[in-house]
C-alpha positions in Angstrom: 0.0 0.0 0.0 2.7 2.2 1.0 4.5 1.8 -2.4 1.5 1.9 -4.3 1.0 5.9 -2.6 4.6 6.7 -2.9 3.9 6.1 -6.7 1.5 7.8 -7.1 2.7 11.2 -5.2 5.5 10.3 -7.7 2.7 10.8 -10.8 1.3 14.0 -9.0 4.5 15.6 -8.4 5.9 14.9 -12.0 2.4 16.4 -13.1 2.4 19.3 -10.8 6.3 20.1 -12.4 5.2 19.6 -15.5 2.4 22.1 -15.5 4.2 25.1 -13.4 7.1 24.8 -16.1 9.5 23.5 -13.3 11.0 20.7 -15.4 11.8 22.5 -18.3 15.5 22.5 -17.8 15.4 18.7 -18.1 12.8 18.7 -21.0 15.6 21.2 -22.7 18.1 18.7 -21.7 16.0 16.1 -23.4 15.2 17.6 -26.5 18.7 18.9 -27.0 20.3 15.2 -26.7 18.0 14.1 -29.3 18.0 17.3 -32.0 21.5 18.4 -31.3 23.4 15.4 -30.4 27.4 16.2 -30.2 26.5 19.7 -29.3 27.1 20.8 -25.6 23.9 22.2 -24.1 23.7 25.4 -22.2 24.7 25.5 -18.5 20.9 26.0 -16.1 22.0 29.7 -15.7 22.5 30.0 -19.3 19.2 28.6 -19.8 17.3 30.6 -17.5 18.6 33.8 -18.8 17.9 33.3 -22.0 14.3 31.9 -21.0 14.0 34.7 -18.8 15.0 37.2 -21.8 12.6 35.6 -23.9 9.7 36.0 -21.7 10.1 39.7 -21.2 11.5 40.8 -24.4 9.0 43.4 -26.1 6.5 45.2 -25.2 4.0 43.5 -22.2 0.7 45.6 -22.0 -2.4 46.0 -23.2 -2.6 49.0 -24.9 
């Protein structure tokens, strides 16, 4: 029973990650193996910045 509900908090929390955006890092990591292999993919901070840049770059109101 126990493992059974350690597996499944398992499911939720990969879910929850998955959702907020909190795995994208590894996702990155994934996709860049796959697309790019032989390439060295950026460092987390690298990544962040440039998500971070991406995110805010332009203009962010309504009107």
């Amino acid at each position: 029973m126990a493992k059974r509900l350690n597996n499944v908090l398992r499911a939720l929390w990969r879910v929850i990650r998955e959702l907020s955006g909190d795995d994208g890092y590894e996702r990155y990591l994934a996709h860049h193996a796959a697309a790019h292999p032989g390439t060295r993919p950026l460092e987390r901070e690298a990544w962040f910045a440039r998500q971070q840049q991406q995110k805010w770059a332009g203009v962010k109101r309504c009107c």
